[in-house]
C-alpha beads as a LAMMPS data file, in Angstrom:
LAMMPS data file: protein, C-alpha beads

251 atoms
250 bonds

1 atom types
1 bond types

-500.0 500.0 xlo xhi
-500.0 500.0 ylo yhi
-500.0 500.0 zlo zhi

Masses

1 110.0

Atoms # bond

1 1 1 -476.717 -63.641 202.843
2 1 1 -478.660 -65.048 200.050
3 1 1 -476.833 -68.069 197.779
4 1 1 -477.852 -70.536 195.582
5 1 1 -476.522 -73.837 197.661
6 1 1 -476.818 -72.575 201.594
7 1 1 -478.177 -69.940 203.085
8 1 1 -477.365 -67.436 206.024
9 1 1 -480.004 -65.939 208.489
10 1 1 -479.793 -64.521 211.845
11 1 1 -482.387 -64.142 214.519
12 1 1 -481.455 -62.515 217.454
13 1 1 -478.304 -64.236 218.778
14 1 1 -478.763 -67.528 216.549
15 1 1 -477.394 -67.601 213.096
16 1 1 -479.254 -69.837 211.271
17 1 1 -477.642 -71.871 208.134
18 1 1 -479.864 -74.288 205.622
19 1 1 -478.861 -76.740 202.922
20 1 1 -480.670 -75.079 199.800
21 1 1 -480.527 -78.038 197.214
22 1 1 -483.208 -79.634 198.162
23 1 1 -484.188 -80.840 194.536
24 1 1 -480.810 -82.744 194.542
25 1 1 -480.677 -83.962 197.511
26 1 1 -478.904 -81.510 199.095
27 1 1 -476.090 -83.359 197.637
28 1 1 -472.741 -81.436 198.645
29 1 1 -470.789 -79.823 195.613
30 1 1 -468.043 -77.563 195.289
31 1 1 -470.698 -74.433 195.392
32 1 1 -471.834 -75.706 199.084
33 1 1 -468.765 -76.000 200.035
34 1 1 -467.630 -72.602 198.783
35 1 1 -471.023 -71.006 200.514
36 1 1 -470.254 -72.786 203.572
37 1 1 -466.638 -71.227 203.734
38 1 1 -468.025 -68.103 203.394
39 1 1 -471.392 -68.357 205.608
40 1 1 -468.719 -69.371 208.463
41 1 1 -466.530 -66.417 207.868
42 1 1 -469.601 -64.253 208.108
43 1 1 -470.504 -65.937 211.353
44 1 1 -466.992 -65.271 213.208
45 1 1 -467.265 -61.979 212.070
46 1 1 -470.563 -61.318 213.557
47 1 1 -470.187 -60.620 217.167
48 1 1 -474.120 -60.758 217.709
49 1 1 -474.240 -64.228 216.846
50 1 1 -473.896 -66.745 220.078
51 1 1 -474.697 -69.846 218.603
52 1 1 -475.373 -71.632 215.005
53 1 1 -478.350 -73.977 213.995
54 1 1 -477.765 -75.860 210.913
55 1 1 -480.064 -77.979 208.896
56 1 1 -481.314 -79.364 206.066
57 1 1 -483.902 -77.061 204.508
58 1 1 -487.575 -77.823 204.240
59 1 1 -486.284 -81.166 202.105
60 1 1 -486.959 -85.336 203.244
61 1 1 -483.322 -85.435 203.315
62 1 1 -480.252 -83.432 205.129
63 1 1 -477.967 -84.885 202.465
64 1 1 -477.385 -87.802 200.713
65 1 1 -473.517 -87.502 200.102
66 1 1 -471.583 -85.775 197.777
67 1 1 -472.663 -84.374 194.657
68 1 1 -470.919 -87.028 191.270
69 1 1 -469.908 -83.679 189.849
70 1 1 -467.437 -83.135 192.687
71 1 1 -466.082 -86.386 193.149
72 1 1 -465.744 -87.016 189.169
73 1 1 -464.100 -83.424 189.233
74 1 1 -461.805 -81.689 191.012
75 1 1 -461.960 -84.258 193.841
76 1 1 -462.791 -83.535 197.479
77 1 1 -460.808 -81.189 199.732
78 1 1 -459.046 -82.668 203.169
79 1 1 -460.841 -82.169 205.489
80 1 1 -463.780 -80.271 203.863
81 1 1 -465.592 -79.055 206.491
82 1 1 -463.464 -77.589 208.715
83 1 1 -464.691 -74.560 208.550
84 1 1 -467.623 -75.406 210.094
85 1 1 -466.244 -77.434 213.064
86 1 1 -463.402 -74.461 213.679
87 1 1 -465.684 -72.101 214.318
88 1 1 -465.280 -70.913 217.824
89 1 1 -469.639 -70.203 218.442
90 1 1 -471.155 -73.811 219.251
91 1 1 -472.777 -75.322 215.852
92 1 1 -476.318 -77.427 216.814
93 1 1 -477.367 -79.675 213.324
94 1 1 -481.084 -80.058 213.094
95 1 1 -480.755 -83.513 211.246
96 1 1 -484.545 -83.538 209.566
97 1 1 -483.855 -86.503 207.332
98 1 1 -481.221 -89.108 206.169
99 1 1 -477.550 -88.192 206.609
100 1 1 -474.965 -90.123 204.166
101 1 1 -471.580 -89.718 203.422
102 1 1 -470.821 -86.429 202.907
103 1 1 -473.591 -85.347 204.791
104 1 1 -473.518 -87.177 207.815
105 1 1 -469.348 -85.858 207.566
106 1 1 -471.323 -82.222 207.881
107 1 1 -473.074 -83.211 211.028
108 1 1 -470.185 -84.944 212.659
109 1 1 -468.452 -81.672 212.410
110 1 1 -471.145 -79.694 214.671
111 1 1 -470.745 -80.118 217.932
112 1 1 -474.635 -80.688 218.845
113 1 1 -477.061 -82.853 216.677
114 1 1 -480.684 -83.478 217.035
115 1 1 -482.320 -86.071 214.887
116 1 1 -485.871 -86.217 213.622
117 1 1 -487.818 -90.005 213.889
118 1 1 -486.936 -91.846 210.858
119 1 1 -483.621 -90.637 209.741
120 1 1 -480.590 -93.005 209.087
121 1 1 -477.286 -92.420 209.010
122 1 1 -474.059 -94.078 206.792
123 1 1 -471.254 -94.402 205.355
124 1 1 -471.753 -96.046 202.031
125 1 1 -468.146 -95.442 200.788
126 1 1 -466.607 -98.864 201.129
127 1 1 -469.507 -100.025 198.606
128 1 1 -467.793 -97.983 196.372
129 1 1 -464.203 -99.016 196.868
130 1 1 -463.867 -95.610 198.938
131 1 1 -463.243 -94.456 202.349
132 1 1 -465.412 -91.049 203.857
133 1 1 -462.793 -88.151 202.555
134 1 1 -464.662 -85.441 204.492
135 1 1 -463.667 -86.314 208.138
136 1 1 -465.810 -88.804 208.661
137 1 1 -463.314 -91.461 210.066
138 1 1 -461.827 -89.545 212.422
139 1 1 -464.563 -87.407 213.795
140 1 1 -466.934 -90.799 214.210
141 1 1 -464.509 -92.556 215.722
142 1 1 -464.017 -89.693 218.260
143 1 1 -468.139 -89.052 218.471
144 1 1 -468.649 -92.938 219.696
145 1 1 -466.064 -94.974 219.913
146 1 1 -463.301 -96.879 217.848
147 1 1 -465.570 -100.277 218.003
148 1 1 -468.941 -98.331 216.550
149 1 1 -467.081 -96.307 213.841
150 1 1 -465.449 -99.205 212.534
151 1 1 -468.514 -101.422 212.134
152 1 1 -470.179 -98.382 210.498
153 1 1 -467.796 -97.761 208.073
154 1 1 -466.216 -101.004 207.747
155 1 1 -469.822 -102.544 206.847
156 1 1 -471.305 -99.453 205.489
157 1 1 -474.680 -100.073 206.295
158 1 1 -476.455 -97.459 207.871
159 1 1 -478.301 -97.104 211.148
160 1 1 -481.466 -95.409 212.508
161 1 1 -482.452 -92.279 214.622
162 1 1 -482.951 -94.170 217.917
163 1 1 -479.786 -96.518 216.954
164 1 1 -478.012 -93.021 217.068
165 1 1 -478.963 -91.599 219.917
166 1 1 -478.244 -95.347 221.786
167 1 1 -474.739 -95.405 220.705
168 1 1 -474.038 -91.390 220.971
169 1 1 -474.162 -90.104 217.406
170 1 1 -476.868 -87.801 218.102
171 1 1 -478.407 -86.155 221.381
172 1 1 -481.959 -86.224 220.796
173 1 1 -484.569 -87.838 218.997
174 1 1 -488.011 -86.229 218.550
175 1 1 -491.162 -86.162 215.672
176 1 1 -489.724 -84.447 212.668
177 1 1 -492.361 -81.688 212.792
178 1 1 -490.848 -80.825 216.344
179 1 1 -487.060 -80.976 215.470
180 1 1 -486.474 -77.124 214.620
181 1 1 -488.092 -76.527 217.799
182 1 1 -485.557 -78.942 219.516
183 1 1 -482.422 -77.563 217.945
184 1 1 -483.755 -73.813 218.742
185 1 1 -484.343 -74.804 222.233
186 1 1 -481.188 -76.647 222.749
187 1 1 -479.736 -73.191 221.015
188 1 1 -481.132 -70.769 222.851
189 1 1 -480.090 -72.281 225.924
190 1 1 -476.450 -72.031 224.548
191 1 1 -477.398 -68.209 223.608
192 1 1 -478.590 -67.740 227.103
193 1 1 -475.180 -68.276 228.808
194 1 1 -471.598 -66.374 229.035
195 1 1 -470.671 -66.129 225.427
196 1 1 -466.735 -66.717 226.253
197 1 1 -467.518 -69.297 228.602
198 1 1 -469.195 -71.433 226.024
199 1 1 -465.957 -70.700 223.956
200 1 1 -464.046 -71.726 225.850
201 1 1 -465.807 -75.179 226.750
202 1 1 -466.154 -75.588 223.288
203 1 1 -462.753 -75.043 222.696
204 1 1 -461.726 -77.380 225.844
205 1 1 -463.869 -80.150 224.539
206 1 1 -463.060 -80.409 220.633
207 1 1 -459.092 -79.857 221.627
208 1 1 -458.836 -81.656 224.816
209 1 1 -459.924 -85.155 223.325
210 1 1 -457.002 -85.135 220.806
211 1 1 -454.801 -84.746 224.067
212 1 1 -453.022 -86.541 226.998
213 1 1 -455.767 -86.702 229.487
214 1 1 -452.785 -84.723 231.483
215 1 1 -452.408 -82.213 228.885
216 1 1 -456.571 -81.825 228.409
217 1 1 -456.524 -81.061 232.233
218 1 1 -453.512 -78.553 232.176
219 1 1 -455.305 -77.202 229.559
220 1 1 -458.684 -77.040 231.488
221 1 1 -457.435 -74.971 233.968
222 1 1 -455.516 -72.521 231.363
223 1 1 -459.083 -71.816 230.357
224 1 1 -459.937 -71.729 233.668
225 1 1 -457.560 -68.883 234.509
226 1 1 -458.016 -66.560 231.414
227 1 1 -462.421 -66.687 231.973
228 1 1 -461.336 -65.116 235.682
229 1 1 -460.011 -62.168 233.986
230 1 1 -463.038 -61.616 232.064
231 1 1 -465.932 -59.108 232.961
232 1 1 -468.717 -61.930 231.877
233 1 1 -467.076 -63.813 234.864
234 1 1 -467.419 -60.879 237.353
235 1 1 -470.882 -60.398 235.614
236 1 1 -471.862 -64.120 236.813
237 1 1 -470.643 -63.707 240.432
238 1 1 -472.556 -60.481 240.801
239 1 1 -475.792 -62.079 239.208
240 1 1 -475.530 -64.777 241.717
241 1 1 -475.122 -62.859 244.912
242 1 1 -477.952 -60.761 243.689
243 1 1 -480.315 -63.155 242.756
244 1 1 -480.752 -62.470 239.284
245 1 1 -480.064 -63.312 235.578
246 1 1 -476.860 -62.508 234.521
247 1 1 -476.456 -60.012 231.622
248 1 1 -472.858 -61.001 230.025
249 1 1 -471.595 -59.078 227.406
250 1 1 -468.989 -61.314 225.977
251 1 1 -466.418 -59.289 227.264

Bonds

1 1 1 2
2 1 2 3
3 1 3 4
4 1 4 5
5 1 5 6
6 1 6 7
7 1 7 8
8 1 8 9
9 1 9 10
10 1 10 11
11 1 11 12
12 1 12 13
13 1 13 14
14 1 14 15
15 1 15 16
16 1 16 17
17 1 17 18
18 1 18 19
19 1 19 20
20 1 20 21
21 1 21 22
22 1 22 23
23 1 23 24
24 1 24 25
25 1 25 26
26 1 26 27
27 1 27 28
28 1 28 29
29 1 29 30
30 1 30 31
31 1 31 32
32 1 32 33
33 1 33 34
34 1 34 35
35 1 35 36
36 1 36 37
37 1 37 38
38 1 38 39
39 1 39 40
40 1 40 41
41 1 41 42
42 1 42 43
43 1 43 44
44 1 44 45
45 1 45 46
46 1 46 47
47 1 47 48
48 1 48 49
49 1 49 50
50 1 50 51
51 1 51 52
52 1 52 53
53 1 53 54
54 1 54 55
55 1 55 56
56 1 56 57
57 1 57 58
58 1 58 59
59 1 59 60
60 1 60 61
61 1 61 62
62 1 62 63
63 1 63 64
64 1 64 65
65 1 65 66
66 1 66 67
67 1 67 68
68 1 68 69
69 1 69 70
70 1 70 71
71 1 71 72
72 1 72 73
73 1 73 74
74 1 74 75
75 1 75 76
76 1 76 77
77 1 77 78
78 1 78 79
79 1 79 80
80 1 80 81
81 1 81 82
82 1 82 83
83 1 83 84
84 1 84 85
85 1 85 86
86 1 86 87
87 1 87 88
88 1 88 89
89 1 89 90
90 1 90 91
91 1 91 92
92 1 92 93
93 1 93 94
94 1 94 95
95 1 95 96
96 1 96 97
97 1 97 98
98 1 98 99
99 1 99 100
100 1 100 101
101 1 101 102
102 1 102 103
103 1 103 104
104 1 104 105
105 1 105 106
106 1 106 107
107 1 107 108
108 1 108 109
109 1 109 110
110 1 110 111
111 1 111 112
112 1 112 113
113 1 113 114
114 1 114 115
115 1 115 116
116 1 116 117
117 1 117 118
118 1 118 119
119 1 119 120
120 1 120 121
121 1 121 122
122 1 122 123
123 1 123 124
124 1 124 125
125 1 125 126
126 1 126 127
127 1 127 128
128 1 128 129
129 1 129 130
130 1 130 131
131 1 131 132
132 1 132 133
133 1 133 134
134 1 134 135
135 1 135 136
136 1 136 137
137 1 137 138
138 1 138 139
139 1 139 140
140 1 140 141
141 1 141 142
142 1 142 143
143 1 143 144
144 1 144 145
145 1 145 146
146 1 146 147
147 1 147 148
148 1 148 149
149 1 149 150
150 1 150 151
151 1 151 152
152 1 152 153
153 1 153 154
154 1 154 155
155 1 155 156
156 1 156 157
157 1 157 158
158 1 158 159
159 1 159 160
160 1 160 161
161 1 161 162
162 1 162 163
163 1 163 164
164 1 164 165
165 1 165 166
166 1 166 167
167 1 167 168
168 1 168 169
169 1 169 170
170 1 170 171
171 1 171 172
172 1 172 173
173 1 173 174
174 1 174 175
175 1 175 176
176 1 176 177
177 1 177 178
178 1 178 179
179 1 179 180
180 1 180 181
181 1 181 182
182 1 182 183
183 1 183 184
184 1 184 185
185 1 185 186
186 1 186 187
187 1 187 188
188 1 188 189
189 1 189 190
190 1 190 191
191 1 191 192
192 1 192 193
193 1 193 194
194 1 194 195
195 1 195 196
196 1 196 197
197 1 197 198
198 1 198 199
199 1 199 200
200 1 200 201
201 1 201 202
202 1 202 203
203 1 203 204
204 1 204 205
205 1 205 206
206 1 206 207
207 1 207 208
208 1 208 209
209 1 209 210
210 1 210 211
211 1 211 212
212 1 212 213
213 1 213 214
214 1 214 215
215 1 215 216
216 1 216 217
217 1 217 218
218 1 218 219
219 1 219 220
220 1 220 221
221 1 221 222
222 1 222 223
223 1 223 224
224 1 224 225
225 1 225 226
226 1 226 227
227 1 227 228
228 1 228 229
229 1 229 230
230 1 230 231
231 1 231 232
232 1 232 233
233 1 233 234
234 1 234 235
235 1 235 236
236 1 236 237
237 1 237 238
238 1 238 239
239 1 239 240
240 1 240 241
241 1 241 242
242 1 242 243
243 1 243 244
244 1 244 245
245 1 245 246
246 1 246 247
247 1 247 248
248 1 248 249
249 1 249 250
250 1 250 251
């Protein structure tokens, strides 16, 4: 699916999406947004596609924030990239530069992110007289903790790779020459097991931590009980007691 502000590839069972505005920063304007809407559409209609890598293009930066054009325009949308953190195949962001505002609010909506050596990460916003509008205070806050998010966006001064992975913003950090081959490792892993089960742990994660630890665990086992009726489950067992690699077929 080629566009002028993101782009859509697929290799195997990895759909692979790429900030294309590289010249600008890959500064987010209404066009990304309107590409990323549709690149995630495409992706949950695509029942090849197992998991989704995200990144920043060949660019220094993954993005710097949002585009002036959009903020001295139509404004920014609540909660702009939902999309993205809705959809039910597991998103890993390749983060292969600086991640600001709006663009660190597009990583915290993945639910993996791997960060090359020498990126930093902020909220500038308050600098501004502004608050993130893109998620950012509510998915940071949920990422690593009320005390962390705060200072971040409170102070708005921005942090480094290895500050990121200390405090739990991001998984991994490695050289940025190796960081595709991270995120496609980390992906293919995903790929590699029972399509509904990773679903559904997706689904248990990202839901369960806006519930009663009660309610998360009734949940849990809701999960639980629908994955026994599936033939990926039966598929498991058999691979097991055989021996062998499982072959699920999301079904």
């Amino acid at each position: 699916m080629p566009v002028d502000a993101l782009s859509l590839t697929r290799r195997g069972p990895i759909a692979y999406l790429a900030l294309e505005r590289g010249d600008e920063g890959n500064a987010i304007d209404a066009a990304t947004l309107r590409d990323l809407a549709g690149a995630c559409e495409a992706i949950e209609g695509d029942e090849d596609v197992r998991v989704v890598v995200l990144s920043g293009g060949e660019g220094p930066l993954f993005s710097g924030g949002w585009d002036s054009t959009l903020l001295a325009g139509e404004g920014v949308p609540t909660d702009a990239f939902a999309c993205l953190a809705e959809l039910p195949r597991p998103v890993v962001c390749a983060l292969n530069g600086d991640a600001f505002s709006a663009g660190l609010e597009m990583a915290l909506a993945c639910d993996v992110r791997v960060a090359a050596q020498g990126a930093r990460f902020g909220f500038p916003e308050v600098g501004l007289g502004l608050i993130p509008m893109g998620g950012g205070s509510q998915r940071l806050a949920r990422a690593v903790g009320r005390t962390w998010a705060a200072q971040l966006i409170m102070a708005g001064e921005p942090i480094d790779a290895g500050e990121a992975l200390r405090i739990g913003l991001v998984s991994r950090v490695v050289p940025r020459g190796k960081l595709l081959a991270e995120a496609e490792a980390v992906a293919g892993r995903i790929a590699e097991r029972g399509p509904l089960a990773v679903r559904y742990a997706k689904e248990a994660v990202s839901r369960g931590v806006e519930m009663t630890l009660e309610q998360a665990l009734r949940y849990e086992t809701d999960l639980t009980v629908i994955l026994q009726t599936t033939e990926d489950r039966a598929e498991g067992v058999r691979a097991f007691l055989e021996k062998r690699k499982p072959k699920f077929r999301g079904k």
